[in-house]
PAZAPA-4460 file (N, C-alpha, C; in steps of 0.05 Angstrom, whole numbers, plus 32768, in hexadecimal, padded with zeros to 4 digits):
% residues 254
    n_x    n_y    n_z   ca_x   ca_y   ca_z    c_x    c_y    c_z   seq   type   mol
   8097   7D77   7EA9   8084   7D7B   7E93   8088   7D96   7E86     1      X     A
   8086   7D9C   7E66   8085   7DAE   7E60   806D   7DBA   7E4F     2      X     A
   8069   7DD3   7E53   8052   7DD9   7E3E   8055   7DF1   7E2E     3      X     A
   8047   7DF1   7E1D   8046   7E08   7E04   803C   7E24   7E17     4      X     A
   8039   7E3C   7E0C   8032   7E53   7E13   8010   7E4F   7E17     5      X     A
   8004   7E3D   7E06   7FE7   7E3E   7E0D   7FDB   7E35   7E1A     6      X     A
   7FEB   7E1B   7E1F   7FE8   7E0A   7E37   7FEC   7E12   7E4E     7      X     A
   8006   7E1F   7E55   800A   7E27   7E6D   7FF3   7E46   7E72     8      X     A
   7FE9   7E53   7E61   7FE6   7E6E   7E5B   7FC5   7E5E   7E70     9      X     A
   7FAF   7E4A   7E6A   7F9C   7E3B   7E63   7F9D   7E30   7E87    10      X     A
   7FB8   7E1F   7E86   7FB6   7E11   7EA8   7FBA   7E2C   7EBD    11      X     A
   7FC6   7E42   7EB8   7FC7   7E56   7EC8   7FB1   7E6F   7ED0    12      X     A
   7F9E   7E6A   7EBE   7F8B   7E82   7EBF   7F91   7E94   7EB3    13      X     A
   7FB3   7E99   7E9E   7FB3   7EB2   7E98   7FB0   7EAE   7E79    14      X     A
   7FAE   7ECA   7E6D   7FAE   7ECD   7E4B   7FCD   7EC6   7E46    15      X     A
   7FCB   7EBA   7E2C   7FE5   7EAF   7E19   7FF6   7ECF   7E1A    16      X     A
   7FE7   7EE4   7E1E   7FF2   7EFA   7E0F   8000   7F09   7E2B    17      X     A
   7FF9   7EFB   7E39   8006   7F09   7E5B   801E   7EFB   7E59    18      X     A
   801F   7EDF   7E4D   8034   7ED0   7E58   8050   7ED9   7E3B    19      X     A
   8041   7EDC   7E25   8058   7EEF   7E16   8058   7F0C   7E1F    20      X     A
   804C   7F16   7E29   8057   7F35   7E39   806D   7F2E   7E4C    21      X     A
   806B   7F1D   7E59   8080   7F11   7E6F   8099   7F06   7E60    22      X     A
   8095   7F04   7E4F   80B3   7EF4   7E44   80BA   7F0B   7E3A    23      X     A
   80A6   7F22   7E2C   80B5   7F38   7E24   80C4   7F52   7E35    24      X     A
   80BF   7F4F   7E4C   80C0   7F5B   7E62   80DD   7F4F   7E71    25      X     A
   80D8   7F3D   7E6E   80F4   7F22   7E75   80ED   7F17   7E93    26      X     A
   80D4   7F21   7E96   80CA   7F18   7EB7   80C6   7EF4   7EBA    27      X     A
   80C4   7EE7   7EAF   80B7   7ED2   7E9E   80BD   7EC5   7E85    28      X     A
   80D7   7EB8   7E7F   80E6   7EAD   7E67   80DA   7E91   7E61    29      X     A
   80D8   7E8B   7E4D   80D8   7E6D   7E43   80E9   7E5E   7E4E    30      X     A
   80F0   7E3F   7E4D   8103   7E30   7E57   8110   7E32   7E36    31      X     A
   8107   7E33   7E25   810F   7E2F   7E07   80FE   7E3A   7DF7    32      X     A
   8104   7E31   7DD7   80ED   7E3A   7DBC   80F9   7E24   7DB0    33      X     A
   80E0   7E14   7DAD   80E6   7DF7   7D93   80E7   7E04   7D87    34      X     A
   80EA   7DF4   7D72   80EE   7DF3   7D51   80D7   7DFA   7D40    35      X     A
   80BE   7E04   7D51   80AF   7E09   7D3E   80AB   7E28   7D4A    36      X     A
   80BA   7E2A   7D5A   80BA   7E4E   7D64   80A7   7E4C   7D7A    37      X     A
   80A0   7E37   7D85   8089   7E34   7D9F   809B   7E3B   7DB9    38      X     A
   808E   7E51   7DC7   809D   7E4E   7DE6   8090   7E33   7DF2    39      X     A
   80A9   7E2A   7E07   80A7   7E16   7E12   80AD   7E1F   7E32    40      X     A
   8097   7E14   7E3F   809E   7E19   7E5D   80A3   7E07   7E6F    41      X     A
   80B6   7DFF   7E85   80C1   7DEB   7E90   80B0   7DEE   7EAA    42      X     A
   80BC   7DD9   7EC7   80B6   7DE2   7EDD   80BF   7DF5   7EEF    43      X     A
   80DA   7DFD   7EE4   80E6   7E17   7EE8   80D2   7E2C   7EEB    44      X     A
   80CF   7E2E   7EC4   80B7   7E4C   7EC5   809A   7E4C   7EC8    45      X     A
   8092   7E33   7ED6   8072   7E2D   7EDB   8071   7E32   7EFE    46      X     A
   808A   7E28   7F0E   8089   7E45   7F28   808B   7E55   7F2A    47      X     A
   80A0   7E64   7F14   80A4   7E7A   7F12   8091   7E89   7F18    48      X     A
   807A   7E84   7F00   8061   7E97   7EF5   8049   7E8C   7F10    49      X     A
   8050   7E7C   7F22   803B   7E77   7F32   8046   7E8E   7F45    50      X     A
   8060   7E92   7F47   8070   7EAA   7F5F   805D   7EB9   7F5A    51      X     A
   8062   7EC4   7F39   805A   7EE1   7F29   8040   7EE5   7F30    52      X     A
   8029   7ECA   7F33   800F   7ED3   7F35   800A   7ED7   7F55    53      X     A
   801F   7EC7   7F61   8016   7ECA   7F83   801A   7EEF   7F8C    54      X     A
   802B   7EF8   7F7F   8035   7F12   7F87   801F   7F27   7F7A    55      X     A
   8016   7F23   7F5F   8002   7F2C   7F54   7FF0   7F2F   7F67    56      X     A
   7FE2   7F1C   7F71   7FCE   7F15   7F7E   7FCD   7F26   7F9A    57      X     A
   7FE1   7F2D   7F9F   7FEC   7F43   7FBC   7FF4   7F60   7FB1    58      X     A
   7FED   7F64   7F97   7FE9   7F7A   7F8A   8009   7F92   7F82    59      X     A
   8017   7F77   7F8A   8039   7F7E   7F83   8036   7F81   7F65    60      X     A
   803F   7F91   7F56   804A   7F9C   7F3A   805E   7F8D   7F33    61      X     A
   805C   7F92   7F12   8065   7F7B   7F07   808A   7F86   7F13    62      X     A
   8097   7FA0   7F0A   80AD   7FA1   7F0F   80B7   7F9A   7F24    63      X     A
   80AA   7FA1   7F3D   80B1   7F90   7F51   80B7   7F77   7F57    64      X     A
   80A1   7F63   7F45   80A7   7F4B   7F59   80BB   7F3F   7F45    65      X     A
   80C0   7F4D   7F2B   80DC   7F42   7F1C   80F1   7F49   7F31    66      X     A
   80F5   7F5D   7F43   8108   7F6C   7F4B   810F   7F4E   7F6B    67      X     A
   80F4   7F43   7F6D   80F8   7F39   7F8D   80F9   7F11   7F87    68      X     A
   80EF   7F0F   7F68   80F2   7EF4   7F65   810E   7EEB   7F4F    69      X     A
   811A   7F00   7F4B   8135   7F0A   7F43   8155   7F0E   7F4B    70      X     A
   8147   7F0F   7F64   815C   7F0E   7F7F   816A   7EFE   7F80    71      X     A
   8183   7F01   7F8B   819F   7EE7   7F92   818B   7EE2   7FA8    72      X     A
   817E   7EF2   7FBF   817D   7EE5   7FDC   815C   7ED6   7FD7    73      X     A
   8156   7EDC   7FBD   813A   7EC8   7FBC   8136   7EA4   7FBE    74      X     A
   811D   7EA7   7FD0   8120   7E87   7FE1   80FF   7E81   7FD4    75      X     A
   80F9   7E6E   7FC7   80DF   7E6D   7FBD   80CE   7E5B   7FDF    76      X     A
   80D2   7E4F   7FEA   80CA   7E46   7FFB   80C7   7E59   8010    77      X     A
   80D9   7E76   801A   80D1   7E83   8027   80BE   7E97   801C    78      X     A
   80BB   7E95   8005   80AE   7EB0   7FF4   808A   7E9C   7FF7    79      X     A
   808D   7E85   7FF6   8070   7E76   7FF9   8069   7E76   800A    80      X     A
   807B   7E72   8023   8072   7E81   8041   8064   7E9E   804D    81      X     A
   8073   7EAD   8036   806A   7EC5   8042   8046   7ECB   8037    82      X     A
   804A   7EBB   8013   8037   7EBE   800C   801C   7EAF   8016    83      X     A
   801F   7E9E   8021   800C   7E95   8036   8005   7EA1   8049    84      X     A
   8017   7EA8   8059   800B   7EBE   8073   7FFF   7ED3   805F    85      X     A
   8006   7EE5   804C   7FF8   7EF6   8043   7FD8   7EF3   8040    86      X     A
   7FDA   7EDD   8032   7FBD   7ECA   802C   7FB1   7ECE   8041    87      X     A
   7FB3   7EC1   8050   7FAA   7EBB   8073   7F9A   7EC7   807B    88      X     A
   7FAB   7EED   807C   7FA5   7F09   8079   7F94   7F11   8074    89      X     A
   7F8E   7F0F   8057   7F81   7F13   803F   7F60   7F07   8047    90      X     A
   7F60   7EE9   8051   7F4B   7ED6   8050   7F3F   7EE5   806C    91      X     A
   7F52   7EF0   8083   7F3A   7EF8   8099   7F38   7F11   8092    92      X     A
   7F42   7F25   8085   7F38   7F3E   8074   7F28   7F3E   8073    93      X     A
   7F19   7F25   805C   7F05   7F1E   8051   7EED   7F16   8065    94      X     A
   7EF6   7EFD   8076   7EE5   7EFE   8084   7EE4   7F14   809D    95      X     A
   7EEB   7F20   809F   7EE5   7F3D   80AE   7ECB   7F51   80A0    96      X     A
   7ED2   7F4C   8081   7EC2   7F5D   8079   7E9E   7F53   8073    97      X     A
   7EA0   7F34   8071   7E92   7F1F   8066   7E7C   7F24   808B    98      X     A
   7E8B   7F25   8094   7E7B   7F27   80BB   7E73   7F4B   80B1    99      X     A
   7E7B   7F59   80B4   7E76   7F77   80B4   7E5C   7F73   80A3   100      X     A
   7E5A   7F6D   8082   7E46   7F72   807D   7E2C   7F55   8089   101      X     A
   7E38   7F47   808E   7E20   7F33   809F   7E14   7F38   80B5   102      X     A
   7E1D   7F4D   80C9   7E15   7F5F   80D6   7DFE   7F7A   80CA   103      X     A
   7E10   7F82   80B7   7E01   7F93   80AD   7DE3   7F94   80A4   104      X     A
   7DDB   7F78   8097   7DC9   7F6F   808D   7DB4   7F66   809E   105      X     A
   7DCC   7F5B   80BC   7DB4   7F4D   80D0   7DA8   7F6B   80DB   106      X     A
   7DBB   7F83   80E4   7DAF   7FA1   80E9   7D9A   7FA1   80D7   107      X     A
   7D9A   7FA1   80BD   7D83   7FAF   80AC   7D67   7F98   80B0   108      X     A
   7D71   7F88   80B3   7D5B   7F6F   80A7   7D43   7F6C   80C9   109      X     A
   7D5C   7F69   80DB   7D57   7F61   80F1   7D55   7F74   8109   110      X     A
   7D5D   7F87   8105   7D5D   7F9A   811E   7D6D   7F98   813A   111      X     A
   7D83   7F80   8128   7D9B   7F7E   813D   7DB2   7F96   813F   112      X     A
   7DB3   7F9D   8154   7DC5   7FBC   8150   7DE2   7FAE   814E   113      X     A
   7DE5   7FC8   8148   7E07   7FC2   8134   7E15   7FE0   813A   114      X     A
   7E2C   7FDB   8154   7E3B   7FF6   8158   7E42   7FFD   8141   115      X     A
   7E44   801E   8140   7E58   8031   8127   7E6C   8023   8120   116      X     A
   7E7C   8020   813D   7E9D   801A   8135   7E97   7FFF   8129   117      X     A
   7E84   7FE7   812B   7E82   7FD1   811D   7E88   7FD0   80FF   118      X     A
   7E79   7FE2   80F5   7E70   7FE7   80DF   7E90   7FE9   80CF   119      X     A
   7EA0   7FFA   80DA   7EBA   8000   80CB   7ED0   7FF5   80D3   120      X     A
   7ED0   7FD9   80E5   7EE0   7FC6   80E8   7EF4   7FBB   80D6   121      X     A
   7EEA   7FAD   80BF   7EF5   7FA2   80A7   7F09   7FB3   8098   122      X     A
   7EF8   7FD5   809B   7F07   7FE3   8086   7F18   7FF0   808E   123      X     A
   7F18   7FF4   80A9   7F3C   7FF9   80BA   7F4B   7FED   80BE   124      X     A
   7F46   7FCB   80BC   7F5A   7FBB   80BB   7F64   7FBD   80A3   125      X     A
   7F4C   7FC0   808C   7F64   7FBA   8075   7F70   7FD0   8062   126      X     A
   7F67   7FEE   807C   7F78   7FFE   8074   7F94   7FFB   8086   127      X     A
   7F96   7FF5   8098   7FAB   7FF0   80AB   7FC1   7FDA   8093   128      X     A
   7FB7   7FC5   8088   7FC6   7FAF   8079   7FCC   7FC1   805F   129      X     A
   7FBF   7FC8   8054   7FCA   7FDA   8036   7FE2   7FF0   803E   130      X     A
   7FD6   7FF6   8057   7FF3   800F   805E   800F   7FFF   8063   131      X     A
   8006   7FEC   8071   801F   7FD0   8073   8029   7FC9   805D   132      X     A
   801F   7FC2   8049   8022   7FAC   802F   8026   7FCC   8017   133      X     A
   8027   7FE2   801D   8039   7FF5   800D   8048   8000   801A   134      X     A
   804E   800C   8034   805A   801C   803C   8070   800E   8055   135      X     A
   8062   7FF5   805B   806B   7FED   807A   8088   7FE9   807D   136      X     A
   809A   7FDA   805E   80BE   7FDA   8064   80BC   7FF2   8068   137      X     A
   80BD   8009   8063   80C4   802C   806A   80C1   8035   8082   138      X     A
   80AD   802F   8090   8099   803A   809F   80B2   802D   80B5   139      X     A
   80AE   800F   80BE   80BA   7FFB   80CB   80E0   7FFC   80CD   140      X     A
   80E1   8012   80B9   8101   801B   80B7   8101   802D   80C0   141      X     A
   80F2   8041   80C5   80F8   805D   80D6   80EE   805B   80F3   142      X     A
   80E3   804A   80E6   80CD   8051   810D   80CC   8038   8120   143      X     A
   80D1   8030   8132   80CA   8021   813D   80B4   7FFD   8138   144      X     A
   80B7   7FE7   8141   80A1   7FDA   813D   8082   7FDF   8150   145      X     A
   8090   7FEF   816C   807E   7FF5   817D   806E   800E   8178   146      X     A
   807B   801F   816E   8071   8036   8159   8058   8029   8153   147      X     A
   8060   801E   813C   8048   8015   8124   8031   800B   8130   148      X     A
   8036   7FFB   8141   8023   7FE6   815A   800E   7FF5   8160   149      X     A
   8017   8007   816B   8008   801C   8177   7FF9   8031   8168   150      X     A
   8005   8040   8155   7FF6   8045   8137   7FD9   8036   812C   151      X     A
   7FE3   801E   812C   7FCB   8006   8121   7FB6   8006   812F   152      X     A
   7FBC   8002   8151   7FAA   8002   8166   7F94   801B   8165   153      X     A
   7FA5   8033   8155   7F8D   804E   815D   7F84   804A   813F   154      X     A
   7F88   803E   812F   7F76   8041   811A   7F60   8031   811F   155      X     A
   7F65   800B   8124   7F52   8000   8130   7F3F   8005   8149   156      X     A
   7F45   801B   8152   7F31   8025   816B   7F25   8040   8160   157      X     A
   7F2B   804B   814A   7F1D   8069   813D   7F03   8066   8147   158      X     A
   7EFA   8077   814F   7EDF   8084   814B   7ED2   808A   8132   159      X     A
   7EB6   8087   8122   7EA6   8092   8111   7EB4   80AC   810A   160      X     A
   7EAF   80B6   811F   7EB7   80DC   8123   7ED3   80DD   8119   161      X     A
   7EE8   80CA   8127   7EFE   80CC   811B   7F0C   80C6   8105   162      X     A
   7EFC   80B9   80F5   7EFF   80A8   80E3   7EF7   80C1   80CE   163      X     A
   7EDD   80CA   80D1   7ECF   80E6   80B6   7EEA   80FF   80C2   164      X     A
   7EF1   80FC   80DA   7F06   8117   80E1   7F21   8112   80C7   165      X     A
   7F28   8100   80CA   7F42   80F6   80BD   7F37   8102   80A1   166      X     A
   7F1E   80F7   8098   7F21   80F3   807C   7F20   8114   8078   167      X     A
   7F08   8127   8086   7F0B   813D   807E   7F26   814A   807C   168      X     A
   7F3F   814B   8098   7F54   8151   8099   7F65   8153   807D   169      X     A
   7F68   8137   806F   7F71   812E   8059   7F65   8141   8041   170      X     A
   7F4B   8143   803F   7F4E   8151   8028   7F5B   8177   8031   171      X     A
   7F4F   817F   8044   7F59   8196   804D   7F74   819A   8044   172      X     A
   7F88   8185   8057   7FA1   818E   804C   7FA4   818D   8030   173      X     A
   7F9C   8183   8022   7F9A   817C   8002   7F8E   8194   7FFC   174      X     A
   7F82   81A6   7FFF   7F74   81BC   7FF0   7F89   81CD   7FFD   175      X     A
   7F93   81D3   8015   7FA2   81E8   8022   7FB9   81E5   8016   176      X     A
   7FC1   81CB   8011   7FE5   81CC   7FFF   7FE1   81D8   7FED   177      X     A
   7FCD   81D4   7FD9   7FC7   81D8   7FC2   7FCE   81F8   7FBD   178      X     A
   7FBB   820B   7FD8   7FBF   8226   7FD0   7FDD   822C   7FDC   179      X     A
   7FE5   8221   7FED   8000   8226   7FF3   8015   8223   7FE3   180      X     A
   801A   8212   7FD8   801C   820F   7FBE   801F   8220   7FAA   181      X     A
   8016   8229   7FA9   800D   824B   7F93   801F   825E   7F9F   182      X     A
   8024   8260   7FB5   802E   8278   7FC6   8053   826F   7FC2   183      X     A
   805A   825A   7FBF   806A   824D   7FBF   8082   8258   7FD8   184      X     A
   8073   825B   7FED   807F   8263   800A   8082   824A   8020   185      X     A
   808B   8241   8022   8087   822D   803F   8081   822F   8059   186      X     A
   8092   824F   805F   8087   8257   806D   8071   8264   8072   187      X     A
   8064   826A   805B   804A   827A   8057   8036   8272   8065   188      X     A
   8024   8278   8074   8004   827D   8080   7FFE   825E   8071   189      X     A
   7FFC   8262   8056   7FE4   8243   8053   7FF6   822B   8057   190      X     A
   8012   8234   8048   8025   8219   8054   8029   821E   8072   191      X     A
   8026   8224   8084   802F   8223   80A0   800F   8214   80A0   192      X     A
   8001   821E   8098   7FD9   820D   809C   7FDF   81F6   8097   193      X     A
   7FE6   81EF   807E   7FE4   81D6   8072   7FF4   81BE   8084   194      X     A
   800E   81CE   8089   801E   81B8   80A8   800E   81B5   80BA   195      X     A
   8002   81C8   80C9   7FF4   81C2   80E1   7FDD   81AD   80DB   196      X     A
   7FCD   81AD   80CA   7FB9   819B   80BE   7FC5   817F   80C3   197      X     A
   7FE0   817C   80B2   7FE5   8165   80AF   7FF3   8157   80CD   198      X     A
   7FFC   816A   80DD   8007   815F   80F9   7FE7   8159   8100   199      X     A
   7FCD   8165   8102   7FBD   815E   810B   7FB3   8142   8107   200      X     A
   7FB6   8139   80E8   7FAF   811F   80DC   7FC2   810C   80E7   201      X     A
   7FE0   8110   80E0   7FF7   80FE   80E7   7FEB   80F3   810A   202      X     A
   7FE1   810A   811C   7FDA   8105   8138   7FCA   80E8   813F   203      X     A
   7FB1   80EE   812A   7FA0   80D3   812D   7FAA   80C0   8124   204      X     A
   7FBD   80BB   811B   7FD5   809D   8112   7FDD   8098   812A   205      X     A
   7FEB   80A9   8135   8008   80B5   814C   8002   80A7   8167   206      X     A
   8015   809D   8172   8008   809A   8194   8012   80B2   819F   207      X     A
   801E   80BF   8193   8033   80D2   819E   8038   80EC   8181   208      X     A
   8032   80FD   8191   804D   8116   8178   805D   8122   817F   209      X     A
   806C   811B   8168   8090   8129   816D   808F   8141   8149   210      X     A
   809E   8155   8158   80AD   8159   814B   80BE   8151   8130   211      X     A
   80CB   8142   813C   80DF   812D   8125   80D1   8121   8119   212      X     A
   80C7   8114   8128   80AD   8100   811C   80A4   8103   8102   213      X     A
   8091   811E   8109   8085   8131   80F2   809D   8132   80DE   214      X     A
   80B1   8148   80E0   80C1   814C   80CB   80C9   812C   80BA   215      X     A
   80D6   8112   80C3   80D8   8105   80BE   80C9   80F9   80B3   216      X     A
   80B8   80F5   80B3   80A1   80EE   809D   809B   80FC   8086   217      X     A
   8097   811D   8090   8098   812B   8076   80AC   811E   8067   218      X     A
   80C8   8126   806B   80E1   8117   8057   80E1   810A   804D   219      X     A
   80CA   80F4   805C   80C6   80D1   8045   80B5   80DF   803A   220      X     A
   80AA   80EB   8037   8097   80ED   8020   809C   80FD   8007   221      X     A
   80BA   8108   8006   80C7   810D   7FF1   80DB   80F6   7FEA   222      X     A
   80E1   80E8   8004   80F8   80D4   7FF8   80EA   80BC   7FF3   223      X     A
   80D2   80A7   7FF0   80C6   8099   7FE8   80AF   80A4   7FCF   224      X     A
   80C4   8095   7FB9   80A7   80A2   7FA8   808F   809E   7FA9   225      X     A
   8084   807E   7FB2   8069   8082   7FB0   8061   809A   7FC5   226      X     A
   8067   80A5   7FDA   8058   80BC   7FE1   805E   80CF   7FD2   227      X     A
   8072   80D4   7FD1   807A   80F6   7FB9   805D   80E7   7FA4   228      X     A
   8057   80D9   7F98   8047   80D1   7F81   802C   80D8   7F8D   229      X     A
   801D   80D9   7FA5   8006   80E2   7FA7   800B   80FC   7FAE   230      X     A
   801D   8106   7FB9   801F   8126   7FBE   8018   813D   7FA8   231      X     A
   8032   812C   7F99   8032   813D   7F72   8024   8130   7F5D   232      X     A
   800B   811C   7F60   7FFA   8115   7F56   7FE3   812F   7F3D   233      X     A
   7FDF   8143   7F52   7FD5   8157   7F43   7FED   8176   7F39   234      X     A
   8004   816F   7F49   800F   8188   7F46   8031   8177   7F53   235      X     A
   8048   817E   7F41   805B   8170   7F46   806C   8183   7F53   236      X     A
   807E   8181   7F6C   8087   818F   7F7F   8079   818E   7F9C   237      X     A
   8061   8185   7F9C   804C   8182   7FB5   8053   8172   7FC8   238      X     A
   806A   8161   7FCB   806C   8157   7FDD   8086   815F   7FEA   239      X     A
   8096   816F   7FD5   80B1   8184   7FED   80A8   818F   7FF7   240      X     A
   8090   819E   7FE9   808C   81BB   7FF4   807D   81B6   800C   241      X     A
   806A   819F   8012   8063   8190   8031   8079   8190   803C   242      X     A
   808F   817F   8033   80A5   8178   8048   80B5   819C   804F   243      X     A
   80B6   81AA   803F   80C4   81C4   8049   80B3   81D4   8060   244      X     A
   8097   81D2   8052   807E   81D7   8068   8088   81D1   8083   245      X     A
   8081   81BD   8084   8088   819F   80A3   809F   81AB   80AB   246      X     A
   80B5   81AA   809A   80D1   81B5   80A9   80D0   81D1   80B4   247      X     A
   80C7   81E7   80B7   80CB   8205   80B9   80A8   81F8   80CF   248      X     A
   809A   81F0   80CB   8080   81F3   80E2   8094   81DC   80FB   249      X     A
   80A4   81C9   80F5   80AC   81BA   8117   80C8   81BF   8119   250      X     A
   80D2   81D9   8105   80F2   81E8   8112   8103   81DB   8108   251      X     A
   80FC   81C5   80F2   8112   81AF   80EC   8128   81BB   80D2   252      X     A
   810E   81D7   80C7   812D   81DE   80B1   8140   81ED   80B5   253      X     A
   8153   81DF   80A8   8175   81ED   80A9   8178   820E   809A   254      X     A
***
């Protein structure tokens, strides 16, 4: 079956004007243009754009998922697989969070107690899955799978206490780079601070600290841009000057 741009634009949920962005983009082509200049869409480009919205929907960017439904090694049947387990994911996320606040409400309403750590169940799992679903091919290439395992485990067992520790940590080193920064020393007093801060934060991830470890991570965070991108968010160079930090505080520079 084939349909016009409004039709398909109409059975999909999306605007006519997404689906000419996509053809302009080349993410998303017509099968043809009749004779009256109408795009025409086949069953070719009606999975296509179902791929495009499944990956959307997992909060993949548009350049990306041209880059992964573009592929010689792309398998649409394994790509529906994966996108189902994602779903899966997603749906006890949900109901993780859907129980947290049903709890919450029976605490207020009812005077049923409800542990601390209850309370922040939902939202460590699905900080644990966002660190996965941006970072995890990287992470899963340098480090271990048992690494990570274990990582997950101390986030899902944080403490209240540990949980406000982390967040304060985080901004700290964020204000301490900042003046370090200024000094533009690595070895300097606030950059030697600002490392130690951050081995302290990296720790509550860590089952373990290394050395290497540390430095090695700094590194990804100049060689993966999305980290260099929150580092030099306010100030561009902020995430060498961490990694030079890191290197000269665990002996790693040459």
């Amino acid at each position: 079956m084939e349909y016009t741009v409004q039709k398909l634009a109409q059975m999909a949920g999306v605007s006519t004007r997404t689906l000419r962005y996509y053809d302009e983009i080349g993410i998303l082509k017509p099968a043809r243009i009749n004779s009256s200049g109408y795009r025409i869409y086949g069953q070719k480009e009606v999975n296509r754009l179902q791929q495009i919205l499944f990956y959307k929907e997992l909060g993949v960017n548009l350049e990306s998922i041209n880059n992964i439904i573009t592929a010689p090694a792309f398998d649409e049947v394994t790509a529906l697989r994966d996108h189902c387990e994602k779903l899966l994911e997603k749906r006890d996320q949900l109901d993780l969070l859907i129980a947290n606040v049903n709890k919450t409400i029976a605490s207020k309403e009812r005077g049923i107690m409800m542990k601390d750590k209850e309370k922040f169940e939902g939202f460590k799992k699905k900080l644990i899955e966002d660190n996965q679903e941006k970072y995890g091919k990287e992470i899963r290439a340098k480090y271990e799978d048992e690494v990570i395992e274990k990582s997950n485990n101390k986030v899902k067992n944080m403490t209240l206490e540990e949980h406000n520790e982390i967040t304060r940590l985080s901004d700290e080193i964020i204000e301490t780079l900042h003046a370090a920064f200024k000094t533009g020393n690595p070895a300097g007093e606030l950059a030697q601070k600002a490392a130690d801060l951050h081995r302290q934060w990296v720790s509550f991830y860590w089952d373990g600290y290394s050395k290497e470890a540390h430095a090695g991570l700094a590194q990804m965070y100049v060689d993966d841009k999305r980290f260099t991108a929150y580092y030099d968010k306010e100030q561009s160079g902020m995430a060498e000057f961490l990694r030079d930090a890191v290197l000269v505080y665990t002996g790693m520079k040459n």
